[in-house]
C-alpha positions as MATLAB code, in Angstrom:
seq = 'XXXXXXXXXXXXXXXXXXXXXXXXXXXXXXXXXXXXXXXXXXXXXXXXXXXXXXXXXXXXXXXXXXXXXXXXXXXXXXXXXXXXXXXXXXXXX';
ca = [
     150.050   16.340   66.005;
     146.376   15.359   64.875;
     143.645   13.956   67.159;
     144.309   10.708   64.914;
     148.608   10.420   65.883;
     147.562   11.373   69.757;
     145.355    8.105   69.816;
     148.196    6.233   68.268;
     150.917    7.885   70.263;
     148.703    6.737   73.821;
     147.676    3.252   72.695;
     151.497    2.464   72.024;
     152.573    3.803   75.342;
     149.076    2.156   77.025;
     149.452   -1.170   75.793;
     147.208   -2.660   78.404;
     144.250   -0.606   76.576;
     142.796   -1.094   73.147;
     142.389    1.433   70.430;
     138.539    1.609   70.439;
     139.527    2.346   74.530;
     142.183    4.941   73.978;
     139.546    6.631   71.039;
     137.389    6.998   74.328;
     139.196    8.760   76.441;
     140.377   11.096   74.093;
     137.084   11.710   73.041;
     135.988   11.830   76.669;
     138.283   14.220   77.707;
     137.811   16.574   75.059;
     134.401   16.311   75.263;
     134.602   17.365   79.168;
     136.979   20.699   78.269;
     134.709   21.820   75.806;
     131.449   21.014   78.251;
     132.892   23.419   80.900;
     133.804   26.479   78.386;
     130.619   26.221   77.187;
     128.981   26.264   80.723;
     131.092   29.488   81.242;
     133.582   27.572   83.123;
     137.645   27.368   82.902;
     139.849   24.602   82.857;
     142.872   24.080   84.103;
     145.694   21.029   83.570;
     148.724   22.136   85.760;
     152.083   22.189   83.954;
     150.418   22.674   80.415;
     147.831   25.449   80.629;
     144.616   26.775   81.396;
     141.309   27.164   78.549;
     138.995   29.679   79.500;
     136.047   31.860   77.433;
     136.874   35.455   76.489;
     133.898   37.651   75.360;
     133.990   39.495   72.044;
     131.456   42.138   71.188;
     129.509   42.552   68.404;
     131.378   44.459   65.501;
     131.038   45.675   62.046;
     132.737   43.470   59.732;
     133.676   43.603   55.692;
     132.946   40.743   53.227;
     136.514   39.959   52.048;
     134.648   39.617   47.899;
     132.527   42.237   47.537;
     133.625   44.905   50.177;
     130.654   44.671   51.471;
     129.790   45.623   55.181;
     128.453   43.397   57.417;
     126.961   42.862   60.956;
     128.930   40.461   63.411;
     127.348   39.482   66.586;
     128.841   39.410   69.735;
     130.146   36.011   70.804;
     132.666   33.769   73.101;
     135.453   32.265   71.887;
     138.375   29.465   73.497;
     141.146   31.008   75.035;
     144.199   29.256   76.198;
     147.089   30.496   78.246;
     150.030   28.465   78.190;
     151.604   27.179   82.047;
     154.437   28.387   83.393;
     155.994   24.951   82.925;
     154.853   24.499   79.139;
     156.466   28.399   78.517;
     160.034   27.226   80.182;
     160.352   24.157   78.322;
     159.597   26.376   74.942;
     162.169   29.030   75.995;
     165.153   26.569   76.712;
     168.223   27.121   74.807;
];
């Protein structure tokens, strides 16, 4: 599903709410989760998972076209581990 079929998908199921209303939200909300990773925090949405930061140091890479090594710098990047919930509907059989 793209961001595009989620605001479709919401505005059906919402139809109290316009589209230009449902575009909000979405945009609010994912503009709040990526907020608190970037202010080091974690959130978490019960049932579906958690997104936190993990820390990855700096490293010596390879360009890919010439073979050539190169410096990477240390950085964050999104994590997510799935809920207990989200992992047993997956796993059903």
């Amino acid at each position: 599903m793209i961001r595009s079929e989620l605001i479709q998908t919401l505005a059906q199921e919402n139809p109290g709410l316009t589209l230009m209303e449902v575009e909000r939200i979405v945009d609010i909300f994912f503009k709040e989760i990526v907020d608190r990773l970037a202010a080091g925090g974690r959130v978490e949405l019960r049932g579906f998972g958690a997104f936190t930061t993990r820390a990855r140091e700096a490293r010596t890479g390879r360009n890919p076209r010439t073979g050539e090594q190169v410096p990477v710098d240390a950085k964050r990047v999104p994590y997510f581990k799935p809920g207990k919930e989200m992992r047993e509907r997956l796993n059903t059989k």
